[in-house]
C-alpha positions as CSV (number, residue, x, y, z in Angstrom):
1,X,290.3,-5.7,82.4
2,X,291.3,-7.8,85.4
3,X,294.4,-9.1,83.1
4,X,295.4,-5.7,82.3
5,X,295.3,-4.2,85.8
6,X,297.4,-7.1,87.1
7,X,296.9,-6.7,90.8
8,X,296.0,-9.3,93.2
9,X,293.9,-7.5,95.5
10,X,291.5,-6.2,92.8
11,X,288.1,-7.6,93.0
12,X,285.6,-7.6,90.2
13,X,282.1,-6.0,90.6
14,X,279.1,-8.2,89.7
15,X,275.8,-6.8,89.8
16,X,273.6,-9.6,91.9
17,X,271.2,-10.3,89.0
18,X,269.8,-13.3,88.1
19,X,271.6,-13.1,84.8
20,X,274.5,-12.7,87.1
21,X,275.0,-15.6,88.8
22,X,276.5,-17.3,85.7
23,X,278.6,-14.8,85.3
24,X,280.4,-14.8,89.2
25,X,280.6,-18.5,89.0
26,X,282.4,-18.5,85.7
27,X,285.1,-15.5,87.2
28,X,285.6,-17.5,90.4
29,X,286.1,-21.1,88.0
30,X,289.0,-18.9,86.7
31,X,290.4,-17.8,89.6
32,X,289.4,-14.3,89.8
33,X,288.4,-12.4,93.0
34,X,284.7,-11.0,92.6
35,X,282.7,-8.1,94.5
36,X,279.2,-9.3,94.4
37,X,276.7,-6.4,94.3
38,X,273.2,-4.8,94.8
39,X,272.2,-7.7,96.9
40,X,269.2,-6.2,98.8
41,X,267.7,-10.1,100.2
42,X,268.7,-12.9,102.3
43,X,267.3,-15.3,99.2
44,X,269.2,-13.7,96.4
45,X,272.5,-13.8,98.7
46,X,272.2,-17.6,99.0
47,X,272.0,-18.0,95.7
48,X,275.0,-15.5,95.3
49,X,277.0,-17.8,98.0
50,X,275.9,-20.9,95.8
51,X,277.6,-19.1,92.5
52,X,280.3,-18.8,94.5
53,X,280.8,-22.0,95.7
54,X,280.1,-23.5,92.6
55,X,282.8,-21.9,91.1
56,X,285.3,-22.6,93.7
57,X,284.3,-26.2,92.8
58,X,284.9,-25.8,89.1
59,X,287.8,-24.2,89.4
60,X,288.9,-27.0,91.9
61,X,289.0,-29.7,89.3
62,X,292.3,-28.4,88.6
63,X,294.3,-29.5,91.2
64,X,297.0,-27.4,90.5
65,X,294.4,-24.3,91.1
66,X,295.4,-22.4,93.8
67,X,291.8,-21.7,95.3
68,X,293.6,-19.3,98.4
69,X,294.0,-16.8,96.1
70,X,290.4,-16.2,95.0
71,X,289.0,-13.8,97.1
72,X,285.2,-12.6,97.0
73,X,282.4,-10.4,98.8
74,X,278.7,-10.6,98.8
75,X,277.8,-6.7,98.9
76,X,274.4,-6.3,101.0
77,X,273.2,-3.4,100.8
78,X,271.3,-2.3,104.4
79,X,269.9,1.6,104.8
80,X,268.2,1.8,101.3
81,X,266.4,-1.4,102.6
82,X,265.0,0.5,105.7
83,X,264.6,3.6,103.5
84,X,261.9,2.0,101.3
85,X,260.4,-0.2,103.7
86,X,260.1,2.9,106.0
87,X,258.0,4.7,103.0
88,X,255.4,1.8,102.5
89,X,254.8,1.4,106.4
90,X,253.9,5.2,106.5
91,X,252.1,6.3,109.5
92,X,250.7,2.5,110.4
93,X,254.3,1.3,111.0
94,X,254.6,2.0,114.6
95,X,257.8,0.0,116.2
96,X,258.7,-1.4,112.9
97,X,260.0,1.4,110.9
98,X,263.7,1.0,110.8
99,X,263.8,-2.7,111.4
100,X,264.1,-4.6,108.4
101,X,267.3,-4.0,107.1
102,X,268.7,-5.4,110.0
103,X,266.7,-8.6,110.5
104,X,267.3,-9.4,106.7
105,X,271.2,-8.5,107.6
106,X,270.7,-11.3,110.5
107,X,269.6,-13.7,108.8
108,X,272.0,-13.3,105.5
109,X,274.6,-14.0,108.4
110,X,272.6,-16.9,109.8
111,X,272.2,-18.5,105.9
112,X,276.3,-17.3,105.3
113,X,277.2,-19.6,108.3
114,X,275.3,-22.5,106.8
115,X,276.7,-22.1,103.6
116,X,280.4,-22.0,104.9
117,X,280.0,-25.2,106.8
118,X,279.7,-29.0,106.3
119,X,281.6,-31.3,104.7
120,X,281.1,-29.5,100.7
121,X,282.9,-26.6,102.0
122,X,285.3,-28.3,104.3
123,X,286.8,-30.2,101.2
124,X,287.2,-26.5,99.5
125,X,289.0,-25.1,102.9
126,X,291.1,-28.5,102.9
127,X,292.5,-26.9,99.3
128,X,292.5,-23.3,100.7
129,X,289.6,-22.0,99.8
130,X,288.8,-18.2,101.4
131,X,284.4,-18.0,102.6
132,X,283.0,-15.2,101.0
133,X,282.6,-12.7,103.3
134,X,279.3,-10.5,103.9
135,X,280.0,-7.3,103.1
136,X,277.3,-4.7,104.5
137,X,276.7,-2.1,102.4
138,X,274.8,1.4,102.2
139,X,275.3,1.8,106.0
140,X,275.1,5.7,106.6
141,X,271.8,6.2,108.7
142,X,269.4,8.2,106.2
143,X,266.8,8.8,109.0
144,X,267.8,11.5,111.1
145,X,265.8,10.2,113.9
146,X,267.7,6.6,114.3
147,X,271.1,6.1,116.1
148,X,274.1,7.4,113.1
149,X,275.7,3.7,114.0
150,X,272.7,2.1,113.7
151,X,273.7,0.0,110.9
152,X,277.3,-0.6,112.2
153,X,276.3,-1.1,115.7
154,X,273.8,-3.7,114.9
155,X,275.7,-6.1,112.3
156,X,279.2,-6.9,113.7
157,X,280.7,-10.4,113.6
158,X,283.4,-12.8,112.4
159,X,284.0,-12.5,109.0
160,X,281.6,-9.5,107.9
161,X,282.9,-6.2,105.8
162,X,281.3,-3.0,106.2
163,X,281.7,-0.1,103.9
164,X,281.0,2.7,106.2
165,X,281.1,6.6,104.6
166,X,283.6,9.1,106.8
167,X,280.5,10.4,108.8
168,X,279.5,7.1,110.3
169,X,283.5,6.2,110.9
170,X,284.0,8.9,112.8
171,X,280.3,8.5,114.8
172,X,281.9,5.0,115.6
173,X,284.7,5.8,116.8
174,X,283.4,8.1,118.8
175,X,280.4,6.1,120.4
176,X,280.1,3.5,118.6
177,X,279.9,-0.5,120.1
178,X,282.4,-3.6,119.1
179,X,280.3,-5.6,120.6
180,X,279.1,-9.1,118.4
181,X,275.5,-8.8,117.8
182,X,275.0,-9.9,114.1
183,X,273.8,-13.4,115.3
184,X,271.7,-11.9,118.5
185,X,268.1,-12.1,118.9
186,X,267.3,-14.1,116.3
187,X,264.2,-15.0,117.8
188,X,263.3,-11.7,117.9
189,X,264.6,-11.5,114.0
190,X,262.2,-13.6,113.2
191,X,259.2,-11.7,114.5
192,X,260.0,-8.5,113.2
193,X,259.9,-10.3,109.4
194,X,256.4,-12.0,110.3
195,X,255.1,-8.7,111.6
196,X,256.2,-7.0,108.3
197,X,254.6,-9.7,106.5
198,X,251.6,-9.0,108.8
199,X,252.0,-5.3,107.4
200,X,251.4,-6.4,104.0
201,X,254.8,-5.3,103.0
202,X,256.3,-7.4,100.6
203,X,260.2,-7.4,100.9
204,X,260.8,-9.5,97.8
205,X,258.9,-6.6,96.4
206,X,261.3,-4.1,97.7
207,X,264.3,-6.0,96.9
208,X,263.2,-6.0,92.9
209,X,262.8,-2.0,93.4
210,X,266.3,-1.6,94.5
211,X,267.8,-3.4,91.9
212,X,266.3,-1.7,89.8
213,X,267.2,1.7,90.7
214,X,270.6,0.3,91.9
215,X,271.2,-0.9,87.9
216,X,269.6,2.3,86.3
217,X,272.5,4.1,88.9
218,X,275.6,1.8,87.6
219,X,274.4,2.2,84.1
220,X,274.4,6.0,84.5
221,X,277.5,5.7,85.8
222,X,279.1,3.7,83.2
223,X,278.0,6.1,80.7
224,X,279.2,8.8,82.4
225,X,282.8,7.6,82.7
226,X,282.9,5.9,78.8
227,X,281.8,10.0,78.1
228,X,284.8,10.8,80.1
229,X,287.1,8.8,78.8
230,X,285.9,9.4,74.8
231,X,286.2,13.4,75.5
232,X,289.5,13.0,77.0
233,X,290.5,10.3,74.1
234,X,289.5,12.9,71.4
């Protein structure tokens, strides 16, 4: 499929599973840009950055490989996060609903930085090679009662993506904040994930849930446009 659209900016999608991983290191060893997806925690989008560079590094054994023109994104999605975290806190959640999506957000970046640093990755940049860049996902406010830029607001600096829908672009742009504060208040980062643990909510939990219903979504999807695609054929 990548072959036969033939355009450099086009960027593969790659679900985030475990039985993914394999799959985005072996499209980056071959030089193809990947869109890395349904990435709903921090430890699942280190090992998605480790795919990554793992790739890079395969495909860098050719040393003719031109590793600038692989591009990728790690796609971490943010307001479904909240959404089901919000659900299990109920009532008892006091100053913690709406939260989490944003500390686990902060420290994807945190982890990203890390990853795109030290002398592994400084021999890839020496031969070109792009970081992949978070790309925050899922970043229209579903709770009527936070800030509609919440989750732009929140997770701006160097290097990150966010998909935002028209809504939230135009909220932005309206009153909206450029500031940086993806790497702020870490400290306070920090805290907010020991007090959900204290809540006895169990993000790795959550993140599992997603995926799931993120899959059973692309899967429906697929189906639907293969439909398409057979009725028009016929």
């Amino acid at each position: 499929l990548h072959e036969r659209v033939d355009r450099a900016n086009v960027m593969i999608k790659i679900p985030a599973t475990m039985e993914g991983l394999p799959a985005i290191s072996a499209m980056i060893a071959e030089g193809r840009s990947v869109n890395v997806t349904l990435i709903f925690s921090p430890e699942r989008h280190q090992a998605v950055m480790e795919a990554y560079i793992s790739g890079l590094e395969q495909l860098a054994t050719d040393p003719n490989a031109n590793l600038s023109r692989v591009a990728s994104v790690a796609s971490f999605f943010i307001s479904r996060v909240d959404t089901e975290v919000d659900e299990r806190l109920g009532g008892n959640g006091h100053n913690l609903h709406g939260t989490a999506a944003i500390a686990q957000g902060r420290v994807a970046y945190t982890n990203f930085r890390n990853a795109f640093s030290g002398p592994r990755w400084e021999a890839l940049a020496a031969r070109g090679a792009r970081v992949q860049r978070p790309l925050w996902a899922s970043t229209g406010t579903k709770n009527p009662s936070y800030s509609d830029v919440l989750y732009v607001d929140e997770l701006i600096g160097p290097h990150t993506v966010n998909t935002v829908p028209e809504p939230t672009l135009d909220a932005f742009l309206d009153h909206g904040s450029s500031a940086r504060t993806v790497d702020r208040d870490l400290a306070e980062t920090s805290a907010i994930l020991d007090r959900l643990s204290e809540a006895n909510i169990d993000l790795d939990d959550v993140a599992e849930k997603l995926e799931r219903e993120g899959l059973a979504s692309f899967e429906a999807s697929f189906d639907e446009a293969i439909a398409a695609l057979v009725e028009k054929a016929g």
